[in-house]
C-alpha positions as CSV (number, residue, x, y, z in Angstrom):
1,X,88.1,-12.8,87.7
2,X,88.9,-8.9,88.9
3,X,90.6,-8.2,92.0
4,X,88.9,-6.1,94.2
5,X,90.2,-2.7,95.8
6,X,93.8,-3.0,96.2
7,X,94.5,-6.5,96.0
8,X,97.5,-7.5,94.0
9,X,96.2,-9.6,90.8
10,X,96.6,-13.5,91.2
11,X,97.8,-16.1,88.4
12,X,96.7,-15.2,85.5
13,X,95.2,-11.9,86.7
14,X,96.2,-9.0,84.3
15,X,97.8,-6.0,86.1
16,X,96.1,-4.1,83.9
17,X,92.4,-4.9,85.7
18,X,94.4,-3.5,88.7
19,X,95.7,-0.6,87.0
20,X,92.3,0.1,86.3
21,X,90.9,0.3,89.7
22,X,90.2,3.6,90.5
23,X,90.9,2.5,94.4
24,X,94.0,1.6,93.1
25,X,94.6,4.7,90.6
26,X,94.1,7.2,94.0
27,X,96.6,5.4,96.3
28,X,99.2,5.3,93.0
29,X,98.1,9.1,92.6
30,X,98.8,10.4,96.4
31,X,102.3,8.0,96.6
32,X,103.6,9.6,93.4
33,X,102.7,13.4,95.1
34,X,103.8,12.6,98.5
35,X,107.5,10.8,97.0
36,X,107.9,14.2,94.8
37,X,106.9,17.0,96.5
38,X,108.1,16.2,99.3
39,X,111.5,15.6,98.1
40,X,111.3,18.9,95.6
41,X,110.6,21.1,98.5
42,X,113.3,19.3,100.5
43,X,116.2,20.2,97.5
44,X,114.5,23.8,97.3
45,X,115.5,24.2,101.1
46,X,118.8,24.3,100.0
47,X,118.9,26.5,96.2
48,X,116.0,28.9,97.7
49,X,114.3,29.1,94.5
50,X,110.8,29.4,95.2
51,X,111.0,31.4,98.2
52,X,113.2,32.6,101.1
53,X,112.4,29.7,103.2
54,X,113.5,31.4,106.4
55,X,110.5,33.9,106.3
56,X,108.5,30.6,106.8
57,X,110.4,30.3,110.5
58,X,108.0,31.1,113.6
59,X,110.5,33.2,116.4
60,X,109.4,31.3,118.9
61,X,110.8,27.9,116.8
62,X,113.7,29.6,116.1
63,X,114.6,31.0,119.6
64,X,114.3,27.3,120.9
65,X,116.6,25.3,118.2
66,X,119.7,25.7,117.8
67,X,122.0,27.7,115.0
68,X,120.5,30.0,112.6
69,X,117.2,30.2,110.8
70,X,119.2,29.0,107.8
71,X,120.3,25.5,109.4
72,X,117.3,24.7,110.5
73,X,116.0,25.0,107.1
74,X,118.8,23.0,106.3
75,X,118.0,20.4,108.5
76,X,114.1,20.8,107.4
77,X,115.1,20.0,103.9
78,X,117.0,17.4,104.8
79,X,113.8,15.6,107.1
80,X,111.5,16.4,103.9
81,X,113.5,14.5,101.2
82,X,113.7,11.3,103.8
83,X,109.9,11.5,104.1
84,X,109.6,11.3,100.3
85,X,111.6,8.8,100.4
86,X,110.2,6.8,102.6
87,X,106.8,7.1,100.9
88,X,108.3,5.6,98.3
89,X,109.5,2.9,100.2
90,X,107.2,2.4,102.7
91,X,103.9,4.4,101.8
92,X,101.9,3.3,104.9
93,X,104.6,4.6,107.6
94,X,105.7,7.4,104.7
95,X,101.9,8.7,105.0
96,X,102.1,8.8,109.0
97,X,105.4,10.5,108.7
98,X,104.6,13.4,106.1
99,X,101.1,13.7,108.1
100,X,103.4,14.6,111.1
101,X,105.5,16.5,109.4
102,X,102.6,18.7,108.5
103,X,101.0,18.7,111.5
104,X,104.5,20.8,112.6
105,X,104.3,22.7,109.8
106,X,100.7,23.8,110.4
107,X,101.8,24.6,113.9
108,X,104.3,26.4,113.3
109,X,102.1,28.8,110.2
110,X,99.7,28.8,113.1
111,X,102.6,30.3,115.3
112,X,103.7,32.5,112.9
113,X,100.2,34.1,111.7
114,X,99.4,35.8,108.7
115,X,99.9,32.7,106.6
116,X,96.3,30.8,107.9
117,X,96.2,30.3,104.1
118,X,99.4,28.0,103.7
119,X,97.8,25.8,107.1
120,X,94.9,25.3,106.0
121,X,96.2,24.1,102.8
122,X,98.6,22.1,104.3
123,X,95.5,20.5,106.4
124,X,94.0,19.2,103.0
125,X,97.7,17.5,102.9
126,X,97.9,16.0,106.5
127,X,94.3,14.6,105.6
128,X,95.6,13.4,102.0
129,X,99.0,11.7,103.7
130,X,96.8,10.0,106.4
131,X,94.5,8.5,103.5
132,X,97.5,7.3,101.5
133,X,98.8,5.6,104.8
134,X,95.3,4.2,105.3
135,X,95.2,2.7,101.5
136,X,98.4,1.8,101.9
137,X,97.6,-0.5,105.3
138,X,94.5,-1.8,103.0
139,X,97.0,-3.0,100.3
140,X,99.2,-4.8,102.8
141,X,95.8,-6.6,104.3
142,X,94.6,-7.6,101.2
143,X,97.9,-8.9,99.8
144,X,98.5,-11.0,103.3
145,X,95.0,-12.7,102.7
146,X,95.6,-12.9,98.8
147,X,98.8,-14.9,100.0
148,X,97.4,-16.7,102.7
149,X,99.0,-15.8,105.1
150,X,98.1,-15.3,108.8
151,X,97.3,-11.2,109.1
């Protein structure tokens, strides 16, 4: 017998049939991304590697927070490696929390203009985080009725 969608294999149920779910291989896919990258760009707020993260500040963001543009970079990197962390732990609050977290960072591109390209990319992730917390909230659903428990 297969499990279906995201249910966790019963007795005697190979892993491998869920392995081979391709419902299964797309939430494993986006809870892999959304634990790394999250926590990669989070580090790279503090070597400045791939870019100069400060030229990413809106003014207007800046004039309101305190310290410099640098802290708050800091303090950005800082929020970024707990929501890959997070994801790892807890995928379907993880997803609500990087979707969030983008939706701030598309507000503040928005803010900044000239970088309309970076938002709407980062829209394709906000949708992508909300579908990893909605496969996520499906695995918990299934696994409460595969355990039969109450949902």
């Amino acid at each position: 017998m297969s499990t279906s969608l995201l249910q966790r294999p019963a007795a005697g149920e190979r892993t491998r049939d869920r392995v081979s779910d391709p419902v299964f291989q797309a939430f494993a896919l986006l809870r892999v991304g959304f634990v790394v990258a999250p926590i990669l760009f989070g580090l790279d707020k503090f070597l400045d590697w791939l870019v100069d993260w400060r030229v990413y500040l809106a003014p207007e963001i800046n004039d309101l927070i305190p310290g410099t543009a640098h802290q708050a970079m800091l303090a950005v990197g800082v929020i970024e490696i707990v929501a890959g962390l997070v994801v790892a732990v807890r995928p379907k609050w993880g997803g609500y929390l990087v979707a969030a977290w983008l939706g701030g960072i598309i507000v503040n591109l928005l803010m900044l203009g000239d970088h309309y390209d970076v938002a709407l990319r980062d829209f394709g992730l906000l949708l992508a985080a909300l579908a990893l917390a909605r496969l996520a909230t499906a695995d918990e659903r299934r696994s409460t009725a595969a355990d039969g428990s109450a949902r």
